[in-house]
N, C-alpha and C positions, 0 to 999 in steps of 0.2 A: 412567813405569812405572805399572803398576798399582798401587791402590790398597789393593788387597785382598791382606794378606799371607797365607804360608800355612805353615802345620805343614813345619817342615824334616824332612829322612828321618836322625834320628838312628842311628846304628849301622848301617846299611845297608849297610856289606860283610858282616855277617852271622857273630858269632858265635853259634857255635850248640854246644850241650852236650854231642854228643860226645866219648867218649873217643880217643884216636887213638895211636899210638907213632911220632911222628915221621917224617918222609919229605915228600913232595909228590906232587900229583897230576899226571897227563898232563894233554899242552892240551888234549885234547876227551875225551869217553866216551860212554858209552853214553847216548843222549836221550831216557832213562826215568826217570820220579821209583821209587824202591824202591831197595830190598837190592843188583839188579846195578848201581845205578850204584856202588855204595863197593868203587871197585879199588886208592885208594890209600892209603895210611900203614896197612900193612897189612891192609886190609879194613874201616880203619875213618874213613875220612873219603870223602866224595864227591867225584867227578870235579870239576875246575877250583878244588882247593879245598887246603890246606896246612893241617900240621897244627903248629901252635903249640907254643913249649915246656911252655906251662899244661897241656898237653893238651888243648884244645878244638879244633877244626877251624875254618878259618875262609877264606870265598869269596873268589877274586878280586878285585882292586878292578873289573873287569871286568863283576863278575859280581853277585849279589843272591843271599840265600839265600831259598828258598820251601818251604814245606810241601807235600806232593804236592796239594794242593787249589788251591792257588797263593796261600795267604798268607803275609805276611813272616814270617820267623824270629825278629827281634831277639832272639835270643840262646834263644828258649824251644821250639825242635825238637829231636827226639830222633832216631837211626839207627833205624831207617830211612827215616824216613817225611818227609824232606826231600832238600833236592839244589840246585846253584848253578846259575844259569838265567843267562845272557849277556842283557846289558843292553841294550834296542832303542831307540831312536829317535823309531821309527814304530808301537809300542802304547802305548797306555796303559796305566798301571797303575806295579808297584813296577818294572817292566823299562823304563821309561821315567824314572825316574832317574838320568840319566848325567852332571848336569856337579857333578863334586864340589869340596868345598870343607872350609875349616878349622873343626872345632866349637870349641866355649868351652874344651873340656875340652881343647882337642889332637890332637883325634881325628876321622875321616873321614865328611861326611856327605853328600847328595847332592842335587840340587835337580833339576825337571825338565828334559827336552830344553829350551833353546832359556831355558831361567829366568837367573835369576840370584841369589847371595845376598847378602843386605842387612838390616844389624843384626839381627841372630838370625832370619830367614827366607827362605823364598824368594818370590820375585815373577816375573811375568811381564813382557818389556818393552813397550812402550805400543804396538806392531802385532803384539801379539799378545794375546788374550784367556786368561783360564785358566778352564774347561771342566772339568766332573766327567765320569767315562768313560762317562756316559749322557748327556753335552750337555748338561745343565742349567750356566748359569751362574754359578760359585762367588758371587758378589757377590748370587746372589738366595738360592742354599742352599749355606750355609759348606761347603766343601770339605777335606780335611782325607786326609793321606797315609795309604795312595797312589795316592788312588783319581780324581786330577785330573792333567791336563796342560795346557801353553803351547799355544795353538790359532792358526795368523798370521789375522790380520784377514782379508775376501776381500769386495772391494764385489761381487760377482757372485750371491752367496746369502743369501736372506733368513734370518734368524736373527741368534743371537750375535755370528757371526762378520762380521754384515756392517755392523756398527756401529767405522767408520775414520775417523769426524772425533771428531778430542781436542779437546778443550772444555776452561775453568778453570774452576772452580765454587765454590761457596763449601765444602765439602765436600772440594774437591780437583780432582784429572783424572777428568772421565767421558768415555764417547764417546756421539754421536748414528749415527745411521746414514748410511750413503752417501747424498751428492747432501742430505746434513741439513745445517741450520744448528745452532748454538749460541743459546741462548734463556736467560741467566742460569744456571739449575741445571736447565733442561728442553734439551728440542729439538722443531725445529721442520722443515719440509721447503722444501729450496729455490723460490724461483722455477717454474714447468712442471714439478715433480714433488708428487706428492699421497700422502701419508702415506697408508698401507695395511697391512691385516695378512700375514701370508702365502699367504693366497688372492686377493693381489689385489684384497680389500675395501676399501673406501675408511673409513679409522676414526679421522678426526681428531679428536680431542677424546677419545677414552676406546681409544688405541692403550695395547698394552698390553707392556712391555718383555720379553723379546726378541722378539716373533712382531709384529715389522711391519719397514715398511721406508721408502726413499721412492724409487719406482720413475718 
């Protein structure tokens, strides 16, 4: 697995500080953040979303609460200016934590597509990378929820993604890039393949991690 742990999504089905008078919401509504999506527990909780006996309203496990700008709620949204957004897969961001798990407390947290959690975080598994939603590589600039996901490895394109040979290091597990060898705590390129950047420049000696390859 990766070495680089990350911020778990604590509270992330999303209680949020609405009042509500009991009931539940339908299974879809209106896919507007504002005032018309809260049709249920009397007008006062949001679509995909149940209203608690504390009285606070609180999202699917399904689902993720968001401010209508699209940041997390953990608990500090007010009606109307949030709404429970179904959880994806295939974005990044807080809708792309979907595989949940047990917190310290007892309570529900979430890690991303495809992660897994381990001793209080989540990690990605060793053919997959973890990726901030602008593609910079968490391991060069800390990443931190929820604004990274599990990326799978891919020898076919240069970048982050295309470093798939696991190495041991003194350090731990790193990877080198395709068609690379392992070289103690570096890498090095195979046989008939020559280290390059991602124009196809040839830059042995002062390549520069992620933007080369060994083609």
């Amino acid at each position: 697995m990766s070495h680089v742990r990350r911020l778990l999504a604590l509270g992330s089905i999303g209680f949020v500080g609405s009042a509500c008078s009991g009931g539940s919401a339908p299974d879809a509504g209106p896919a507007v953040c504002g005032a018309s999506n809260f049709t249920a527990c009397a007008g006062a909780c949001a679509n995909l979303s149940v209203c608690q006996v504390n009285n606070v309203c609180v999202c699917n496990a399904d689902t993720v609460a968001l401010d209508c700008s699209g940041q997390v709620c953990n608990g500090g949204c007010r009606a109307p200016n949030w709404w429970c957004v179904p959880r994806d897969a295939g974005a990044c961001g807080p809708v792309n934590f979907t595989v949940p798990h047990t917190t310290a407390d007892g309570g529900v947290g979430h890690c991303p597509t495809d992660g897994v959690y381990v001793s209080g975080g989540c990690e990605c598994p060793t053919d997959f990378t973890e990726l901030s939603c602008t593609g910079v590589p968490c391991n060069v600039s800390p990443c931190t929820y929820p604004n990274y996901w599990c990326v799978a490895r891919d020898a076919g394109a240069c970048g982050p993604v295309n470093f798939t040979v696991a190495c041991n290091g003194d350090a731990g597990i790193f990877h080198c890039p395709s068609n690379g060898v392992c070289n103690g705590d570096g890498c090095g390129c195979a046989a008939g393949h020559v280290a390059s950047d991602c124009n196809n420049t040839p830059c042995a000696g002062h390549c520069a991690f992620p933007n080369w390859w060994c083609p």
